[in-house]
C-alpha positions in Angstrom: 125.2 35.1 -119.7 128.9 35.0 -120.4 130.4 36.8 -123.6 132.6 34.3 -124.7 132.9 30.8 -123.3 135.0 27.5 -124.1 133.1 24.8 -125.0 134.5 21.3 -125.4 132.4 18.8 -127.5 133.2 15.0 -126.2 131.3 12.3 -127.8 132.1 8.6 -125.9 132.3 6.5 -128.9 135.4 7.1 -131.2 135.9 4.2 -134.2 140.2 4.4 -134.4 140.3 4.7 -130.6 137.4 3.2 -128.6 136.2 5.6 -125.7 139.7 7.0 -126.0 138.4 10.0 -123.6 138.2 7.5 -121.1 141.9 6.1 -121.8 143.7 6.4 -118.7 146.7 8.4 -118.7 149.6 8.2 -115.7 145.9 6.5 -114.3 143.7 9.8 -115.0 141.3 9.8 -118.0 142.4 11.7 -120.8 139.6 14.0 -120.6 140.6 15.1 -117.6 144.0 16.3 -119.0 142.8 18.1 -121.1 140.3 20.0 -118.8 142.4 20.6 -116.4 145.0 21.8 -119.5 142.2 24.3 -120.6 141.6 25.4 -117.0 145.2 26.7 -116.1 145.2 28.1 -119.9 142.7 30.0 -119.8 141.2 30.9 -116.2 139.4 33.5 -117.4 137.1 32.0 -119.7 133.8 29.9 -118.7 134.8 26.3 -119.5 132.2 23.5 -120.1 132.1 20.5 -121.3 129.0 19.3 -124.0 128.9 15.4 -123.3 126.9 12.9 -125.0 127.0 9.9 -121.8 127.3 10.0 -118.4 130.5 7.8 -118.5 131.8 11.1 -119.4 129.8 13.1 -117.8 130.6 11.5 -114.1 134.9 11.9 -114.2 134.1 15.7 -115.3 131.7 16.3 -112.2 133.7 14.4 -110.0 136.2 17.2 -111.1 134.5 19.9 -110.4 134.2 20.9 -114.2 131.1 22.1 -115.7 129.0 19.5 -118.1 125.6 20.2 -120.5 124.2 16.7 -121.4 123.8 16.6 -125.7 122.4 14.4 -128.0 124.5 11.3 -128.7 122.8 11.5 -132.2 124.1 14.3 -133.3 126.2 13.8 -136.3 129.4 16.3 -135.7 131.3 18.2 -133.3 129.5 21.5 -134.2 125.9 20.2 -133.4 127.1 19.6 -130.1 128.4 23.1 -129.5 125.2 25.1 -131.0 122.5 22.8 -128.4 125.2 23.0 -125.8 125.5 26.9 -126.1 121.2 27.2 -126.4 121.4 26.3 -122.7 125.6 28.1 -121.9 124.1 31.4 -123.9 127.2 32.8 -124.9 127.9 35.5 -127.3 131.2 34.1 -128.3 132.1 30.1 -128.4 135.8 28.5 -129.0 135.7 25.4 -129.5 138.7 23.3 -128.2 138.6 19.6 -128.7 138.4 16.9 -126.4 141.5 14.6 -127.7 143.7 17.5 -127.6 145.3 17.7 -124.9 148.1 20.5 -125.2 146.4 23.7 -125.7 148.0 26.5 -125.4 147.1 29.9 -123.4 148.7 31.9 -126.6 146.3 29.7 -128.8 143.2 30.3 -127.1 144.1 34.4 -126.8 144.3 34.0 -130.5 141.3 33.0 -130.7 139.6 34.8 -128.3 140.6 38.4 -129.8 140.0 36.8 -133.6 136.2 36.6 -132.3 136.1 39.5 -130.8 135.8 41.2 -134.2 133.0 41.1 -137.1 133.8 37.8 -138.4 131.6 35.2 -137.1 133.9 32.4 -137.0 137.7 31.6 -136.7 140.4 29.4 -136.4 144.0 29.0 -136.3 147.0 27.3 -138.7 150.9 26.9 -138.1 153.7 26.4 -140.8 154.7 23.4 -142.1 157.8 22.5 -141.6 158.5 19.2 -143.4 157.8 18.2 -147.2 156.5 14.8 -145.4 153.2 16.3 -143.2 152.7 19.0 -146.1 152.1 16.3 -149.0 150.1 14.4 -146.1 145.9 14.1 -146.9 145.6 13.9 -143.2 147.2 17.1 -142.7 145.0 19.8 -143.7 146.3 22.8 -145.5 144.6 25.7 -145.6 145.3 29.0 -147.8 144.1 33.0 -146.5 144.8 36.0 -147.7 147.3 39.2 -145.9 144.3 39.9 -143.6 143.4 36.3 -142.5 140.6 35.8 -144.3 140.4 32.3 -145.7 140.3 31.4 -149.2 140.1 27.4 -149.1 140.9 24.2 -146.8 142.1 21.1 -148.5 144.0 17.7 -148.1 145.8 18.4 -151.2 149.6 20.3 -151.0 148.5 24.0 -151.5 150.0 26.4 -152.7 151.0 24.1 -155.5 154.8 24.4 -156.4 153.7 25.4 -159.9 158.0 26.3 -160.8 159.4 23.8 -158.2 162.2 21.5 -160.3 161.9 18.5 -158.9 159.6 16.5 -155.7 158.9 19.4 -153.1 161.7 19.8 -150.0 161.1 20.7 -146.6 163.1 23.4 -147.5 160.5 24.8 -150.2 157.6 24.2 -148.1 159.7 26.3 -144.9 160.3 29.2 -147.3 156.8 29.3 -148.7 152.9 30.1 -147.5 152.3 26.5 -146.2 150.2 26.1 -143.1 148.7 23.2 -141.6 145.0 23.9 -139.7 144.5 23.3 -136.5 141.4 22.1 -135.2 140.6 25.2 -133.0 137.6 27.0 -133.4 135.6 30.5 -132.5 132.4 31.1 -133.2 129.8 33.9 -133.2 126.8 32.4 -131.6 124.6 33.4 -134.7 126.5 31.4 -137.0 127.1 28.8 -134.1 123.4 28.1 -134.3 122.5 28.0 -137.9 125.2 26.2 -139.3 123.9 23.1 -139.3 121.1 24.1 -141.4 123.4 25.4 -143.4 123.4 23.7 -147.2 126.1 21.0 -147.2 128.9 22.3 -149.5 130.3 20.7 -152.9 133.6 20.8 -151.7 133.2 19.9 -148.4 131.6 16.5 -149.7 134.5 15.8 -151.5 137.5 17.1 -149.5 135.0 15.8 -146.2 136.4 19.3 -144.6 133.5 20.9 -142.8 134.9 24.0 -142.3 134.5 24.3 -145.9 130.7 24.7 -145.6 131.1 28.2 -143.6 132.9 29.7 -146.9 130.8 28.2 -149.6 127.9 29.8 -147.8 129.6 33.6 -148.2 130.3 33.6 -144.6 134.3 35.2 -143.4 136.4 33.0 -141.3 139.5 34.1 -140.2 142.7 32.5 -139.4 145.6 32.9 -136.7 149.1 32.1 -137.2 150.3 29.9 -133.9 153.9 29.1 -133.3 152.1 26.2 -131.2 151.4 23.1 -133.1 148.3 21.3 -132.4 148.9 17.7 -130.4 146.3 15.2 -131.7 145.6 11.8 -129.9 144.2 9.7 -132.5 145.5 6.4 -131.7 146.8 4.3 -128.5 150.4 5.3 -129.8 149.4 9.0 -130.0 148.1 8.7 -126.2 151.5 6.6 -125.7 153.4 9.8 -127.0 151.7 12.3 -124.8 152.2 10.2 -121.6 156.0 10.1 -122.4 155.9 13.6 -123.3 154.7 14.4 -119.7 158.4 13.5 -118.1 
């Protein structure tokens, strides 16, 4: 029974991207990018990958990467992770997901000590740095306090530049608290497990941020600072982008 253990969540179906896991890359699926990515990142962690159809399953395999076959009903990411881990049995789980395919070894370390502590979940942010992706509903911000704790996740621009004169600048948003989340996770197994039974929260039905629902419910989450940004493929252009940024 490992302590702590990486699990990815891949789900086949994706409505922006269809089966963009499968989307071959330099003629290798995407997926397996970003295993093998996690692998050489992190080669001390149990890596395994919660899969909701064989199509995925099969590449992974093939690979020689470790797969736990999930419900393709389940309704988010973090489902998947709590029946995957009733069979993994970890103490810890981060959470890294399966269209990111950049990861970094510093990121995952972050997370890995952040969990390692009483807090039952985690997760990491890095500074904006332009006025642009700050004022952006698609990028989330998120506010904490010194310690890490987090106070609130949003799409709006937070902090608000209550004495700003004039439209916010990238140069007010580089002097000031603004971070964008990443979506990187950690996980005490206890929480892991009864989170989806957890009450949907009022703001996470409006802001549709489910991370919201772990503070509503009184429970600590704590964030990390990375100098890494997060690398997203959302779109055929986003996988376009990471192929050219391969060399």
């Amino acid at each position: 029974m490992p302590k702590t253990a990486i699990i990815v969540p891949c789900r086949l179906e994706s409505t922006r991207f269809p089966r963009k896991l499968l989307h071959p890359v330099r003629g290798k699926p995407l997926l397996l990018w970003v295993a093998e990515r996690i692998a050489a990142q992190a080669p001390g962690l149990p890596l395994h990958f919660a899969v909701d159809h064989e199509l995925l399953a099969t590449p992974l395999r093939a690979a020689g990467f470790a797969v736990v076959m999930t419900d393709p009903r389940h309704p988010s990411g973090t489902d998947r992770l709590a029946e995957a881990n009733r069979t993994i049995r970890a103490d810890r789980v981060i959470n890294v997901q399966a269209d990111e395919p950049l990861v970094t070894a510093a990121q995952l370390g972050a997370l890995t000590t952040l969990i390692a502590g009483p807090a039952p979940m985690a997760t990491l942010a890095t500074p904006f740095r332009t006025a642009a992706d700050f004022l952006n509903p698609n990028q989330v911000k998120v506010v904490f306090a010194p310690g890490g704790r987090a106070l609130y996740f949003s799409r709006a621009p937070i902090p608000f530049a209550r004495d700003q004169a004039g439209p916010v600048d990238d140069a007010w948003v580089c002097a000031h608290p603004c971070f964008k989340h990443l979506g990187l996770y950690a996980y005490h197994a206890e929480l892991l497990e009864k989170f989806s039974a957890l009450p949907p929260g009022r703001y996470e039905q409006i802001e549709k941020l489910e991370q919201l629902r772990v503070l509503e419910n009184g429970h600590e989450l704590l964030v990390g600072v990375t100098a890494d940004p997060s690398v997203g493929v959302d779109t055929p252009e986003d996988a376009a982008k990471f192929e050219a940024m391969l060399g």
